[in-house]
C-alpha positions as a Markdown table, in Angstrom:
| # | Residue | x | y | z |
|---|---|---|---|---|
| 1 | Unk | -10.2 | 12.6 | 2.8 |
| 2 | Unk | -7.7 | 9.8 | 1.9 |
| 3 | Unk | -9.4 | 8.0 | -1.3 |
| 4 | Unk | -7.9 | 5.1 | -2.7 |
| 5 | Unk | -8.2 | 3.6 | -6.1 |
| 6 | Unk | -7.3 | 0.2 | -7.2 |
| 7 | Unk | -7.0 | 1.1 | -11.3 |
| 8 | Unk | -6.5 | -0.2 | -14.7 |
| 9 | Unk | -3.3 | -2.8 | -15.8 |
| 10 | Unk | -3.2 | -5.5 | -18.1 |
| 11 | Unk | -3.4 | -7.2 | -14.4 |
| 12 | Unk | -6.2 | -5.9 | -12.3 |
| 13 | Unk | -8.5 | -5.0 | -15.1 |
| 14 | Unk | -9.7 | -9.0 | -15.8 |
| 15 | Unk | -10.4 | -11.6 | -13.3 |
| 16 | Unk | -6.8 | -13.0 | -14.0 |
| 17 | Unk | -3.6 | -12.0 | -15.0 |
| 18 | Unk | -0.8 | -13.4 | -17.4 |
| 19 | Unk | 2.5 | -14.8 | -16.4 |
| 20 | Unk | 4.7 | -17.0 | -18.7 |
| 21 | Unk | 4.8 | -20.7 | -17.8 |
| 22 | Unk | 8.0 | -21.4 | -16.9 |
| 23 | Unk | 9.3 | -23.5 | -13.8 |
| 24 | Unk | 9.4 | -20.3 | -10.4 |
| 25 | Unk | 11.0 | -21.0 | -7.7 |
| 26 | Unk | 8.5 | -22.7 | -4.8 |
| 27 | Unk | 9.9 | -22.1 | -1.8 |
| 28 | Unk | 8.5 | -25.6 | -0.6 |
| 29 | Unk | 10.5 | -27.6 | -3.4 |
| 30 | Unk | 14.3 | -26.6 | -3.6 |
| 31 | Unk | 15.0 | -28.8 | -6.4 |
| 32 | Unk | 13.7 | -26.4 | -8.3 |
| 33 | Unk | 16.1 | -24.0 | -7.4 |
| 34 | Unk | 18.1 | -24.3 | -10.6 |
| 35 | Unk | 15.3 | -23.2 | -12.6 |
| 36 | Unk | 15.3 | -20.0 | -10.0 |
| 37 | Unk | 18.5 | -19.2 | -10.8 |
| 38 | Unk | 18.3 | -18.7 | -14.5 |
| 39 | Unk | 15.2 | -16.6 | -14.5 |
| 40 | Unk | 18.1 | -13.9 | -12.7 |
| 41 | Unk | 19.7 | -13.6 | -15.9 |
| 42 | Unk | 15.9 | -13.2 | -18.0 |
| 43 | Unk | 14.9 | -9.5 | -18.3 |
| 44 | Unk | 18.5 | -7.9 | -18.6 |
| 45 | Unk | 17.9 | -4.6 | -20.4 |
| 46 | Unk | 14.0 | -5.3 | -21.4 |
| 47 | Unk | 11.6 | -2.5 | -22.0 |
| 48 | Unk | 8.0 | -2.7 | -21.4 |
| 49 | Unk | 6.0 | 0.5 | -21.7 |
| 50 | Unk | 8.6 | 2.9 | -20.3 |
| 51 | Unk | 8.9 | 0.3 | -17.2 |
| 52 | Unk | 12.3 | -0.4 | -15.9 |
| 53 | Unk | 12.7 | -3.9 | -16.1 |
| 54 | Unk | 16.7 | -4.6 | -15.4 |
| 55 | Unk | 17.1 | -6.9 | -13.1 |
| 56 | Unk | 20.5 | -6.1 | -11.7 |
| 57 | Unk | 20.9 | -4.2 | -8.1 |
| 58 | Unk | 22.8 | -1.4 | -9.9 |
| 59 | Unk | 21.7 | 2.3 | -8.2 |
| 60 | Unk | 21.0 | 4.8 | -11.0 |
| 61 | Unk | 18.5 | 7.7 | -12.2 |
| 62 | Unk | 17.4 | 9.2 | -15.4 |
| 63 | Unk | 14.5 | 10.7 | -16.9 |
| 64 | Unk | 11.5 | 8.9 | -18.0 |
| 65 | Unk | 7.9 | 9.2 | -18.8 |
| 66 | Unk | 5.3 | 7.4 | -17.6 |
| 67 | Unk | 1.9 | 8.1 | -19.4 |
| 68 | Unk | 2.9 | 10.8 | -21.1 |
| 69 | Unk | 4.5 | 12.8 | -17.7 |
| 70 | Unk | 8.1 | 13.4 | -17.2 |
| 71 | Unk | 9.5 | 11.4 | -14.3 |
| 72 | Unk | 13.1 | 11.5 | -12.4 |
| 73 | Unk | 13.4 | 7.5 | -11.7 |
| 74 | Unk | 15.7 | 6.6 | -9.2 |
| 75 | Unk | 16.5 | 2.8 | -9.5 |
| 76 | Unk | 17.0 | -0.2 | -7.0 |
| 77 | Unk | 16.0 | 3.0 | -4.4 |
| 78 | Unk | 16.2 | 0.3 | -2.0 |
| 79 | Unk | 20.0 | -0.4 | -2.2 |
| 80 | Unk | 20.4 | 3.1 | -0.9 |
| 81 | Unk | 20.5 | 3.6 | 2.8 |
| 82 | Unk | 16.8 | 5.6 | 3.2 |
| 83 | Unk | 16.2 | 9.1 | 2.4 |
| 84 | Unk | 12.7 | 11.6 | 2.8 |
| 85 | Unk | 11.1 | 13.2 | 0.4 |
| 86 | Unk | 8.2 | 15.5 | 0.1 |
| 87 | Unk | 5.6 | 15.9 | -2.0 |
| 88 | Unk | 4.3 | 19.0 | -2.7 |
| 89 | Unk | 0.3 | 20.4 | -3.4 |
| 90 | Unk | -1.4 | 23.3 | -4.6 |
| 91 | Unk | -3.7 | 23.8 | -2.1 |
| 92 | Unk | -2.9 | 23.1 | 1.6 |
| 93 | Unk | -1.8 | 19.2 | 1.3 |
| 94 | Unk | 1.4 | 18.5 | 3.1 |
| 95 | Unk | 2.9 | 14.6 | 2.5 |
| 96 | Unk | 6.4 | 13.8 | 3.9 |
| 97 | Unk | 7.4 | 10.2 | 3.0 |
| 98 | Unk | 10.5 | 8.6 | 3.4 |
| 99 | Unk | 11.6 | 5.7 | 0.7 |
| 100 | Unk | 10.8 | 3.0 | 2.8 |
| 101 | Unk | 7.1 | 3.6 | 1.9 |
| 102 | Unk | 6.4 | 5.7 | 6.0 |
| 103 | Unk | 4.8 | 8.3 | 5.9 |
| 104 | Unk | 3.0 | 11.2 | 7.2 |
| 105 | Unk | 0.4 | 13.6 | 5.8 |
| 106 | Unk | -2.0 | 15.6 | 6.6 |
| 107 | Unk | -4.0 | 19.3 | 5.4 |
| 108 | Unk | -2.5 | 22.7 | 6.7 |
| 109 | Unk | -1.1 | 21.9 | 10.2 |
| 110 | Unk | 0.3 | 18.9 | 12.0 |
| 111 | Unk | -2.5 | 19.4 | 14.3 |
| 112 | Unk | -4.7 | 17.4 | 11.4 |
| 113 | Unk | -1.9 | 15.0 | 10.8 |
| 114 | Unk | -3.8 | 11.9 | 8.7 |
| 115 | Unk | -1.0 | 9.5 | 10.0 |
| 116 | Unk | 0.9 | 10.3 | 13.0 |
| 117 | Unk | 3.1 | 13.4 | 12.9 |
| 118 | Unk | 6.5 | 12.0 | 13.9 |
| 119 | Unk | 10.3 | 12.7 | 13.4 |
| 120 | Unk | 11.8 | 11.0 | 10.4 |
| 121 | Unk | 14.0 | 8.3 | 12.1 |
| 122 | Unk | 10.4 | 6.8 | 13.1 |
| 123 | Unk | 9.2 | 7.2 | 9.9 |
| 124 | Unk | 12.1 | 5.1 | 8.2 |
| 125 | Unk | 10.7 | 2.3 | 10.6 |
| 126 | Unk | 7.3 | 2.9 | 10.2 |
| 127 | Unk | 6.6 | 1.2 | 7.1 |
| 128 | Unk | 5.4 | -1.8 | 8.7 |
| 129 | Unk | 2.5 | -0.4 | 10.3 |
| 130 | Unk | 1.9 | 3.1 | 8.9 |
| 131 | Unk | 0.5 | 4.2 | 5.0 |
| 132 | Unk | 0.2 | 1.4 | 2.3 |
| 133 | Unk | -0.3 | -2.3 | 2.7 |
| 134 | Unk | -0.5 | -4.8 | 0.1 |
| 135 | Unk | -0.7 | -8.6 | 0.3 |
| 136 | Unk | -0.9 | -10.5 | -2.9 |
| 137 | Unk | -1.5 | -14.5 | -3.2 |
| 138 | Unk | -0.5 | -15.3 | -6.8 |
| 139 | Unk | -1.7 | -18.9 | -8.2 |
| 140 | Unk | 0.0 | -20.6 | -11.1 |
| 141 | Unk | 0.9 | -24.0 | -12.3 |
| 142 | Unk | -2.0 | -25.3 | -9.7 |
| 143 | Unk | 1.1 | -23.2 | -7.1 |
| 144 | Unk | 0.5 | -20.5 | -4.9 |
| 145 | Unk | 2.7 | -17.8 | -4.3 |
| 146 | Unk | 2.8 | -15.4 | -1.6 |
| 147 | Unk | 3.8 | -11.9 | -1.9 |
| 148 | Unk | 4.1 | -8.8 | -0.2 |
| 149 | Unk | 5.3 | -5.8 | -2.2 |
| 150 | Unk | 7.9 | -3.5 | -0.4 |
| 151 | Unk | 8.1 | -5.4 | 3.1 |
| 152 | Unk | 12.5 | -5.7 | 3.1 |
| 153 | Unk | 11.6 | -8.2 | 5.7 |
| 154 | Unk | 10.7 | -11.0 | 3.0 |
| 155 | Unk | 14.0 | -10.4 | 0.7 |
| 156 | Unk | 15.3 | -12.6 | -0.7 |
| 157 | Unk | 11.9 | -14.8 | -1.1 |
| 158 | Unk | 11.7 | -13.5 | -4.6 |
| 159 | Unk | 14.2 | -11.6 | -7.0 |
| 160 | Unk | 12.8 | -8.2 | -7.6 |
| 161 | Unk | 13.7 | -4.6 | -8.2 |
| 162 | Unk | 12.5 | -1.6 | -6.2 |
| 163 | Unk | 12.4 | 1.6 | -8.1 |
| 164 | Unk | 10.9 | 5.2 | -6.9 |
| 165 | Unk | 9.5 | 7.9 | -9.6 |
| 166 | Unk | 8.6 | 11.4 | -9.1 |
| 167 | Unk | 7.2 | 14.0 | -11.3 |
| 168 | Unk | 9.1 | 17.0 | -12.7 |
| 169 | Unk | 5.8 | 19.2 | -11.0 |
| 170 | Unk | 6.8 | 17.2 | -7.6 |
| 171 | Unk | 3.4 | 16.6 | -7.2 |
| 172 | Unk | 3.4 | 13.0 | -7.5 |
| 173 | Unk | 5.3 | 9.9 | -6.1 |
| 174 | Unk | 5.3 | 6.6 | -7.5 |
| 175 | Unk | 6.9 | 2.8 | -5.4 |
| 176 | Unk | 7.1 | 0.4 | -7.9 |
| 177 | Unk | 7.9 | -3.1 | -7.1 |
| 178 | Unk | 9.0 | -5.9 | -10.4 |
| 179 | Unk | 9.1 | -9.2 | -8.9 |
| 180 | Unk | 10.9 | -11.0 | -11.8 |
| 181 | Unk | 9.9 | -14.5 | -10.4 |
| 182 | Unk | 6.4 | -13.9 | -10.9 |
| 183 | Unk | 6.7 | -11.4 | -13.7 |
| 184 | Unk | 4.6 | -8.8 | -12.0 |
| 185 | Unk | 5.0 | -5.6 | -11.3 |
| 186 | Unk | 3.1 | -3.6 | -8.4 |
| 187 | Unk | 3.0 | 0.0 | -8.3 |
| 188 | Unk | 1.3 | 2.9 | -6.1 |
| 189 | Unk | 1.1 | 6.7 | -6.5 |
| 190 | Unk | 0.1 | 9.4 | -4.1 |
| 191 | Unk | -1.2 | 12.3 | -5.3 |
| 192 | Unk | -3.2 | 15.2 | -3.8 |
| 193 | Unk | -6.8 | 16.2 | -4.8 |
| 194 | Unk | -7.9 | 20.5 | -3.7 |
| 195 | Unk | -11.6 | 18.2 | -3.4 |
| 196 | Unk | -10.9 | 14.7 | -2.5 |
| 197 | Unk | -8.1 | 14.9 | -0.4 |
| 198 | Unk | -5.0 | 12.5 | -0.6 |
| 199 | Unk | -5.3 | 9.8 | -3.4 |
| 200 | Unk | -3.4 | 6.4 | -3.9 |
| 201 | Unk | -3.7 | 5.0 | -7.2 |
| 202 | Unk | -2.6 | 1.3 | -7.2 |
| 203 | Unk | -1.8 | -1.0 | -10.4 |
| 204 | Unk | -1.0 | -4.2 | -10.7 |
| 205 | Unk | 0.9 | -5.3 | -14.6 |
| 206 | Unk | 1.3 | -8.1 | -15.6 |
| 207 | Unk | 4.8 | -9.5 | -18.5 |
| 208 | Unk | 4.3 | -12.4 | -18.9 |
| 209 | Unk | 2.2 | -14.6 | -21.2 |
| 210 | Unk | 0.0 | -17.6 | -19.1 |
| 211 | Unk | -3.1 | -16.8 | -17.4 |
| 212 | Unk | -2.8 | -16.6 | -13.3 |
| 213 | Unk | -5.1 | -15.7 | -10.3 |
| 214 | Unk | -4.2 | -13.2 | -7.9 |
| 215 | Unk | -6.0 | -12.4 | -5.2 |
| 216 | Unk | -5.0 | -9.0 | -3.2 |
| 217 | Unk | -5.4 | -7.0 | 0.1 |
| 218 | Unk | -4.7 | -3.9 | -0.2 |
| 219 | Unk | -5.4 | -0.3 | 1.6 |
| 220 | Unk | -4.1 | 2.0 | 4.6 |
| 221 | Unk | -2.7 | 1.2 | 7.8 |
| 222 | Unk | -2.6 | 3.6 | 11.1 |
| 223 | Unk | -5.1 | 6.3 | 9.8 |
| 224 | Unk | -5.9 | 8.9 | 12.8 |
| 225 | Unk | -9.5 | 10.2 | 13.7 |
| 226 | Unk | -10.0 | 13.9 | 12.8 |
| 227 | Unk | -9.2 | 16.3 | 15.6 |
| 228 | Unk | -6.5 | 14.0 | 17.5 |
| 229 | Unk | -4.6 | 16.7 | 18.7 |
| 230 | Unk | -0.7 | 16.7 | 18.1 |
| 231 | Unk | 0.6 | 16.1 | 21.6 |
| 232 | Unk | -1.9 | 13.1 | 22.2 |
| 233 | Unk | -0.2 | 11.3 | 18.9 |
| 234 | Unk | 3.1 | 11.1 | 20.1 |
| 235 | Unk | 3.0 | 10.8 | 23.7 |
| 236 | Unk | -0.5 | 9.6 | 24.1 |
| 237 | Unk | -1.5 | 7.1 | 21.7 |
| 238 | Unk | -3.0 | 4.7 | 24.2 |
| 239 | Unk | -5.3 | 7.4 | 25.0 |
| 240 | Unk | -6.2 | 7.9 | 21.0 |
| 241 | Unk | -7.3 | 4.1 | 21.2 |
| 242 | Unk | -9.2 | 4.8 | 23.5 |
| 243 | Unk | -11.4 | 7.5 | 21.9 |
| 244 | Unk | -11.3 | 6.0 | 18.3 |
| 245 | Unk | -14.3 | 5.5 | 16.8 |
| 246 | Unk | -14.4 | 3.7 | 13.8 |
| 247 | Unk | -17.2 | 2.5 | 11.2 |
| 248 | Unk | -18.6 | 1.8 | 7.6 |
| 249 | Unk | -21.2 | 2.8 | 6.1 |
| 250 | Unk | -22.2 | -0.2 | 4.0 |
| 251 | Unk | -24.4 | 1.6 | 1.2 |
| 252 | Unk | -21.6 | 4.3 | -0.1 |
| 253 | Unk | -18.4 | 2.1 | 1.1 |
| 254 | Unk | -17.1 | 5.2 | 2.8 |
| 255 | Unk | -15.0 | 4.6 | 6.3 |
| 256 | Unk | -15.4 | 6.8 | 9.1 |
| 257 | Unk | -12.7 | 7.3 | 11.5 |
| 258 | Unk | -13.7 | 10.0 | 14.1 |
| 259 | Unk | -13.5 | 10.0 | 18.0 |
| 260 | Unk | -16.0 | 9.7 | 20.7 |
| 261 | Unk | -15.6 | 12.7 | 21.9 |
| 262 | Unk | -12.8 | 15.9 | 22.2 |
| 263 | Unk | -9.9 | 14.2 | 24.3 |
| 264 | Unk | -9.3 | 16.6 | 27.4 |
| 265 | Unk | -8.9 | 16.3 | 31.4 |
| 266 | Unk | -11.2 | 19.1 | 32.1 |
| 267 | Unk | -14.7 | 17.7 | 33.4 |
| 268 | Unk | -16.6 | 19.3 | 31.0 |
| 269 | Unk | -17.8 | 17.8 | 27.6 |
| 270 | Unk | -16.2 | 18.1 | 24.2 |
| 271 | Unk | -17.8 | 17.0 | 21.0 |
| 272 | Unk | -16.4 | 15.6 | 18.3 |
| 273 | Unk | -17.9 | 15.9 | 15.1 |
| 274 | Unk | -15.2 | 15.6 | 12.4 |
| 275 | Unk | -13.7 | 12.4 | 10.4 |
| 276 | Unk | -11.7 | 11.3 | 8.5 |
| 277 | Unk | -12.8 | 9.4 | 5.5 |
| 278 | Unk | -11.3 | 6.6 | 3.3 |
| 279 | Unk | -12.9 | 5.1 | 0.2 |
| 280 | Unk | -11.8 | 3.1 | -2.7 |
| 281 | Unk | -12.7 | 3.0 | -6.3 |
| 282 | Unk | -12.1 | 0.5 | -9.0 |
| 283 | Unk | -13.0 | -2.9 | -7.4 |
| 284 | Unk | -16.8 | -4.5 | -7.8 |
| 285 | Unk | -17.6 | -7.0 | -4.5 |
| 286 | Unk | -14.8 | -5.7 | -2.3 |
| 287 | Unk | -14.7 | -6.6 | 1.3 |
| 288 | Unk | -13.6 | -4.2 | 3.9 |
| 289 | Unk | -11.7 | -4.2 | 6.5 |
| 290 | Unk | -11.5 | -1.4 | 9.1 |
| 291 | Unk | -8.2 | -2.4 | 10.6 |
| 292 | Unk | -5.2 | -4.8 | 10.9 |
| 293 | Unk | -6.6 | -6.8 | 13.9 |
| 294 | Unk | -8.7 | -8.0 | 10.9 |
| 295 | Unk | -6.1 | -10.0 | 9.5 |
| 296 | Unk | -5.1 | -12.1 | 12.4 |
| 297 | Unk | -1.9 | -13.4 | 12.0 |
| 298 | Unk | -3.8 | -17.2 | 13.4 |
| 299 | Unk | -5.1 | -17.2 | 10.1 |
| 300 | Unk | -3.4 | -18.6 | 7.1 |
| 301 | Unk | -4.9 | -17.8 | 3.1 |
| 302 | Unk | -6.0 | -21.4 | 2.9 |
| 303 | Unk | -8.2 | -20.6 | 6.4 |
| 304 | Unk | -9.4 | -17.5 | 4.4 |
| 305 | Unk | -12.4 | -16.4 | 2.0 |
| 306 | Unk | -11.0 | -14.6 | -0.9 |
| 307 | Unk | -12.8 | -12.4 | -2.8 |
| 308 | Unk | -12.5 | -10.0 | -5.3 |
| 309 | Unk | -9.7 | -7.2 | -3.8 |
| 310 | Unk | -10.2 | -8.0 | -0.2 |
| 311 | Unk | -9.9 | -10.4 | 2.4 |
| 312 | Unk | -12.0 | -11.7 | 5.3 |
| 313 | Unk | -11.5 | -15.4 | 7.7 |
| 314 | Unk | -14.1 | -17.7 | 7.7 |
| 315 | Unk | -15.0 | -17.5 | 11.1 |
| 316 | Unk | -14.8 | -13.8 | 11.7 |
| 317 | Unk | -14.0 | -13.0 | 15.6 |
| 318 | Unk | -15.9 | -10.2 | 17.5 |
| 319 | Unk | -13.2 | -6.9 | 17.7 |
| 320 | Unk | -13.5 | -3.4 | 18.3 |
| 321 | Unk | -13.0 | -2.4 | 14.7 |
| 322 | Unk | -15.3 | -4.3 | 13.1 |
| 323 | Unk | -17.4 | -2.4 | 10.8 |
| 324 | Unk | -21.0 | -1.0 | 12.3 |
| 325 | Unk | -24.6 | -1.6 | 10.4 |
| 326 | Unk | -24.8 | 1.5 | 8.5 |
């Protein structure tokens, strides 16, 4: 199981968050580039709750702790060139993850890989497409603000901080993003569960002072159906399109990704009646989405309906992801 669960923060935990008033940087009005430029020089040294807050691109660790659990921080991870790291489990998790945010994972064997089981080159680039997603459209000042936590593609759109945490156990890994622009700060943990699988604990803080909105998409990209075997991932994944199966079951909220049937060449039939499932906890009149061809790039936020924690267009098209009458 993958669960994922959108928790508390002085952010997510009310209908809005607070961000001091101050002139931002829009990236539609350059005059107010000036007022950009000495925010940089704003949260030099601050401490908020054990949360790293410098806003220089200086590389560094120490030891922290983060509710009441030693951490190792590494900080402005980002400025490094990227490096893997594993995460270890109790029971028979296996989570490889590279600081770029990539990742594979899965239970005892590559042969049930939860995201595709690939060499680590790929999963440096991966980041894109595989593991977390999160979009965030911030409003303030009658403003909107786009953002997109841990894509290196939009540098430079905001001044923030990247910084990476992991338990002295090793049984827990934390990306944390501070955009100092917005005075945000979005973080995500993975974790393992012996009964619920994988878990991805999400929070959004907020340190400023004035009342924003922020509407968010957030959840997992690339997920494989149960019992895709290992071979068919990485020379085959055409063929793994083919056979995916994918659907929601509106009551519980649970998403199923399974395949039609065994993949094989012999003319003989092979059921298959695993799944993988994903869920989330935490959000109240979520929307779901059952995969990326959902957020069509055609569509812009103002040619979206926004509700609370997900995302869906207006004028939803007809695809072969979208989510099945329970």
């Amino acid at each position: 199981m993958l669960p994922k669960d959108i928790v508390r923060g002085d952010a997510s935990s009310r209908p809005s968050a607070q961000v001091k008033g101050e002139t931002y940087r829009d990236r539609d009005d350059e005059m107010e580039s000036n007022c950009y430029n000495d925010k940089r020089s704003m949260y030099n040294s601050e401490q908020d709750m054990n949360t790293y807050t410098e806003s220089n691109n200086t590389v560094s660790g120490e030891f922290i702790d983060l509710a009441g659990e030693r951490f190792y921080a590494i900080h402005n991870m980002d400025k490094m060139a990227p490096f893997f790291i594993s995460v270890i489990s109790d029971s028979d998790h296996w989570l490889f993850i590279s600081s770029t945010g990539g990742l594979t994972a899965g239970r005892v064997s590559p042969e049930t890989a939860l995201f595709p089981y690939v060499t680590v080159d790929k999963i440096h680039d991966n980041a894109v497409h595989t593991g977390s997603k999160t979009l965030l459209r911030v409003t303030m000042n009658a403003k909107h603000y786009e953002w997109e936590p841990f894509n290196m593609e939009h540098d430079g759109l905001f001044l923030v901080n990247r910084h990476l945490y992991k338990n002295t156990l090793g049984n827990k890994l934390c990306f944390e993003e501070i955009n100092h622009d917005l005075q945000l700060v979005f973080r995500y943990t993975w974790a393992t569960s012996d009964s619920y699988g994988f878990i991805r604990q999400c929070e959004l803080q907020n340190l400023g002072e004035d009342i924003v909105s922020v509407d968010m998409v957030d959840g997992l990209q690339n997920i494989l159906p149960a019992g895709t075997p290992r071979f068919v991932q990485t020379n085959s994944s055409n063929l793994v399109d083919a056979y995916k199966w994918t659907e929601l079951d509106r009551n519980s909220g649970i998403a199923f990704f399974t395949l039609y049937s065994g993949i094989t060449d012999r003319a003989e039939p092979c059921e298959s009646l695993n799944a993988t499932t994903v869920f989330c906890l935490g959000l109240e009149q979520r929307q779901i989405l059952l995969c990326a061809e959902q957020l069509d790039t055609s569509f812009t936020w103002d040619d979206a309906e926004w509700l609370l924690g997900e995302w869906r267009p207006r004028f939803p098209r007809q695809a072969p992801c979208q989510p099945a009458d329970a």
